[in-house]
VOPAGU-2260 file (C-alpha; in pm, 1 decimal, decimal comma):
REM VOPAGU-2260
SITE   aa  ch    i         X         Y         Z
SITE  UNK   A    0    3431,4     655,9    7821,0
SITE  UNK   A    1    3075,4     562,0    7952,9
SITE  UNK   A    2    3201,0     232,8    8104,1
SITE  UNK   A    3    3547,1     404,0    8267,9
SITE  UNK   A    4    3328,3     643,1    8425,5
SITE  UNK   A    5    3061,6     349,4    8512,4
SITE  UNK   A    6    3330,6     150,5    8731,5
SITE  UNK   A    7    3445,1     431,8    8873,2
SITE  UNK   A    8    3144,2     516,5    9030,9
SITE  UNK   A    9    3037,2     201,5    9122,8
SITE  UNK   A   10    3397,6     192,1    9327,5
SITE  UNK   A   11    3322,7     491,1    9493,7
SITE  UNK   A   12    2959,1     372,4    9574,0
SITE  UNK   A   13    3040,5      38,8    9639,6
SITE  UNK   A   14    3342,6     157,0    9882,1
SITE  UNK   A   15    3149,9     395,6   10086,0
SITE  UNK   A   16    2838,6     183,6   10139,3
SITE  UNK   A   17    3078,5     -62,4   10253,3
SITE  UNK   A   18    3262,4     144,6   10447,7
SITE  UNK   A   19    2898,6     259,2   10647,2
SITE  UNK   A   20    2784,4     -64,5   10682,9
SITE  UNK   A   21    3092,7    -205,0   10829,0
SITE  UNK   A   22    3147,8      67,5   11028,9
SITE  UNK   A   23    2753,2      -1,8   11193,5
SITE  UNK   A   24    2871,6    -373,0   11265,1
SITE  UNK   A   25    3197,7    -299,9   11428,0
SITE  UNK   A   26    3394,3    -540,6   11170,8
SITE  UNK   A   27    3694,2    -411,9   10971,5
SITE  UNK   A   28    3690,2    -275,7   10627,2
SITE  UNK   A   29    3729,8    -518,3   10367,6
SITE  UNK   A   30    3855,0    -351,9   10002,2
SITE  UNK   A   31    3852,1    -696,1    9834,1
SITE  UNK   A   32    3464,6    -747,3    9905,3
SITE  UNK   A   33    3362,2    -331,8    9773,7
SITE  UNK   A   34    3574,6    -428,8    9483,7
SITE  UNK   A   35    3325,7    -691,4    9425,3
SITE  UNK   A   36    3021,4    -495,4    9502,4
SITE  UNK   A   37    3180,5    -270,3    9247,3
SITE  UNK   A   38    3176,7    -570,5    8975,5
SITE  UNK   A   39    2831,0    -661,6    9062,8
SITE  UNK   A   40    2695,6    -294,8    9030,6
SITE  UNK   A   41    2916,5    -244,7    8721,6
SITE  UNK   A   42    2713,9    -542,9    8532,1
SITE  UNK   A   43    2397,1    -482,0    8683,4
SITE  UNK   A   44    2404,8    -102,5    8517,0
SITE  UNK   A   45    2557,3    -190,8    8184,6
SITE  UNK   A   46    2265,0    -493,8    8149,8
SITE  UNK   A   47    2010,7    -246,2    8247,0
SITE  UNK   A   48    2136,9      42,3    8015,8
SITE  UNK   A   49    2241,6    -103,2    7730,7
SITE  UNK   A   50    1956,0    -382,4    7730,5
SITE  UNK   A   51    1651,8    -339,7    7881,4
SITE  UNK   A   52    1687,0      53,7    7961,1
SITE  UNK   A   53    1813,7     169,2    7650,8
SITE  UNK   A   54    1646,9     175,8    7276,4
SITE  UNK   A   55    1282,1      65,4    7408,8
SITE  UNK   A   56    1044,5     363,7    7251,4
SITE  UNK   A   57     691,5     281,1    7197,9
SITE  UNK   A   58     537,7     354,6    6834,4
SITE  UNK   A   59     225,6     549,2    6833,4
């Protein structure tokens, strides 16, 4: 359920910071490139929370 909810908010990010930053540049909205984004941020959190987030507690 953690990685449903993971790509669904990395669509929703990834769609309105493309939406803003296409908007600034006058160019037209482009779903196949925030679908991408949405890949890229996907990865980038699972790496980071499964790997080198997640399970690192220091032994005193």
């Amino acid at each position: 359920m953690k990685y449903i909810m993971t790509i669904v908010w990395a669509l929703l990010i990834s769609f309105a910071i493309s939406y803003v930053l296409t908007s600034m540049g006058g160019e037209p909205f482009a779903v196949m490139d925030s679908v991408i984004l949405a890949g890229i941020l996907s990865v980038a959190v699972f790496v980071l929370g499964g790997g080198a987030l997640g399970g690192q507690s220091e032994q005193n």
